[in-house]
N, C-alpha and C positions, 0 to 999 in steps of 0.2 A: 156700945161696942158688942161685938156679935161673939158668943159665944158655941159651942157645941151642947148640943142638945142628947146628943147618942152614948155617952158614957155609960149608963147601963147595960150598953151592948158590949163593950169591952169583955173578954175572958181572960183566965187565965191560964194561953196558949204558949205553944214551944213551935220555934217552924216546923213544918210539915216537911222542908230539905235542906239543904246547903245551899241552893240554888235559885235560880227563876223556877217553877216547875214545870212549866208550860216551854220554854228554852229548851231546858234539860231535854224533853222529851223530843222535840226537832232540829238538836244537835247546834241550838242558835247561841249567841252570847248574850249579856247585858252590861248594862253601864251601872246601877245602882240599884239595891233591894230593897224590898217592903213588905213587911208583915200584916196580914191580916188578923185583925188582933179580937176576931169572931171566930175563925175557925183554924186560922194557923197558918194557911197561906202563904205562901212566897212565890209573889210576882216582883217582874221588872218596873221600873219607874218609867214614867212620861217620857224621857232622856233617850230611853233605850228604844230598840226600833219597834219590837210587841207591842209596848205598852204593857203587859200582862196586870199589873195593878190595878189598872183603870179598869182592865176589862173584866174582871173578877168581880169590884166591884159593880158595874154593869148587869153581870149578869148573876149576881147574887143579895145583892142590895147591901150586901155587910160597910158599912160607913165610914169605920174609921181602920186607918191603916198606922205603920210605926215602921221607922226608916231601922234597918240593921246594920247600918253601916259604922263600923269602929268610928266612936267619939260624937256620934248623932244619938243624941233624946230627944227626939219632937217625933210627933204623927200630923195627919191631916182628917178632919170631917170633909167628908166627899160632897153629905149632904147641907149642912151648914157652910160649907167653905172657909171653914178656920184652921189655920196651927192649933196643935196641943204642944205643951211642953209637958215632958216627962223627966221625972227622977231618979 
């Protein structure tokens, strides 16, 4: 069973906004958020038209992300390809 490998990299961050931040700033909307849980980050999900999450990851390498949407505790390794459950 394939585990994450990247939990050292996790911090402990607050968002960066309320929002997409990358949205935010071109006026666009999104469908569901994601924390980047390296630097604080708040991108759109896969769902949404950006992407912003992915792309952050992309271009920063930070691995694991954590959904903020009321009543969701999981994240994702970008690089392992696994669900986290969180507490």
């Amino acid at each position: 069973m394939a585990h994450c490998t990247h939990t050292d990299q996790i911090n402990d961050v607050s968002p960066n906004t309320n929002g997409c931040e990358e949205c935010l700033k071109i006026g666009s909307t999104w469908v569901h958020l994601r924390l980047c849980l390296t630097c604080g980050h708040v991108g759109c999900c896969d769902q949404s038209l950006h992407k912003h999450a992915t792309k952050h990851f992309h271009a920063t390498n930070h691995p694991i992300i954590q959904s903020i949407e009321p009543g969701e505790d999981w994240g994702w390794c970008y690089i392992d390809q696994v669900m986290l459950e969180f507490e």
